[in-house]
C-alpha positions in Angstrom: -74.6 60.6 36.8 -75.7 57.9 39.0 -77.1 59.1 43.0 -75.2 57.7 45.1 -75.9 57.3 48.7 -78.7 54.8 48.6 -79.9 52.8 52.0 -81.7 50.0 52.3 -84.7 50.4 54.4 -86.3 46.6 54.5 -86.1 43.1 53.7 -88.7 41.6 52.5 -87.9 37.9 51.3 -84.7 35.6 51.4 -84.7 32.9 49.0 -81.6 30.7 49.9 -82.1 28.1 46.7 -81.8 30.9 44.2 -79.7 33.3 46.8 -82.5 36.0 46.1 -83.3 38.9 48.3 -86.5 41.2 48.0 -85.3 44.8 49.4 -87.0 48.0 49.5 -84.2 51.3 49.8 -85.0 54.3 51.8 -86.3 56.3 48.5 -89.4 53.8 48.0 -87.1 51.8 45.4 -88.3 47.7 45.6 -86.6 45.1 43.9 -85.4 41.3 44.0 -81.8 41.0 43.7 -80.1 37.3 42.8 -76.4 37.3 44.5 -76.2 34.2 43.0 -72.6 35.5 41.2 -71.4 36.0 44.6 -72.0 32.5 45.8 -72.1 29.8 43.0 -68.3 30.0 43.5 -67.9 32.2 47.3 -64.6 33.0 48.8 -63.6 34.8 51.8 -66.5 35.9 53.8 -69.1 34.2 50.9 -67.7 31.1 51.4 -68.2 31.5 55.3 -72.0 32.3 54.8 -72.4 29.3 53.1 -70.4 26.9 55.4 -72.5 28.4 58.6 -75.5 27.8 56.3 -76.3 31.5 57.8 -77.7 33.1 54.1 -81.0 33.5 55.6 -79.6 35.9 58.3 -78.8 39.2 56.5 -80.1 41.7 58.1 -79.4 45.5 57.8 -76.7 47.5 59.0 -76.3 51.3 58.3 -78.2 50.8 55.0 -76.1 48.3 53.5 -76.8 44.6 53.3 -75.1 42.5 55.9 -74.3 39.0 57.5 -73.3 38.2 61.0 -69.5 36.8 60.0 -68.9 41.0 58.8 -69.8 40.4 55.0 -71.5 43.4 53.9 -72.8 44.5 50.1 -72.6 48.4 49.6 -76.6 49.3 49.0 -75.7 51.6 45.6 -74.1 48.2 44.0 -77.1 46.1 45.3 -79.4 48.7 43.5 -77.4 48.9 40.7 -77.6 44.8 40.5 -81.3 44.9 40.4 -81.9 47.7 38.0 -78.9 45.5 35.3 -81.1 42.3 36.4 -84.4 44.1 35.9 -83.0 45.0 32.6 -81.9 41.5 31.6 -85.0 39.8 32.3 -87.2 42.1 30.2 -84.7 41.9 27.5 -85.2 37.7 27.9 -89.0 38.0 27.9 
């Protein structure tokens, strides 16, 4: 069964052109995550970030990953995307 309850603790990188962010969680956990699924094709709240052009400006709110319009990305699923992503790109080596 997967822990849930995860927090992200620090940001390390943004990388707007491939919609990347480096993140360390509370446990010690580090890992790049692309959100790139999220905005190729945004709507709602996405779509906003990239209109404002405000990407770069996630910061952290109560452990989870958020931008100044209100979008916010549960830390467990943004773990969960870089341990599937971590996966697929040792699979593709």
């Amino acid at each position: 069964m997967k822990k849930l309850g995860n927090k992200i603790k620090k940001i390390f990188s943004v990388d707007l052109e491939g919609f990347c962010i480096d993140l360390q969680f509370c446990d010690g956990f580090r890992g790049q995550v692309s959100l790139k699924h999220l905005f190729e094709k945004p709507k709602g709240l996405a779509a906003e970030i990239l209109r404002g052009d405000i990407f770069c400006q996630c910061f952290l709110e109560g452990g989870a990953l958020a931008w100044p319009n209100g979008f916010e990305l549960c830390p467990d699923a943004v773990r969960q995307w870089i341990v599937v992503q971590k996966g697929a790109s040792r699979q593709a080596a």
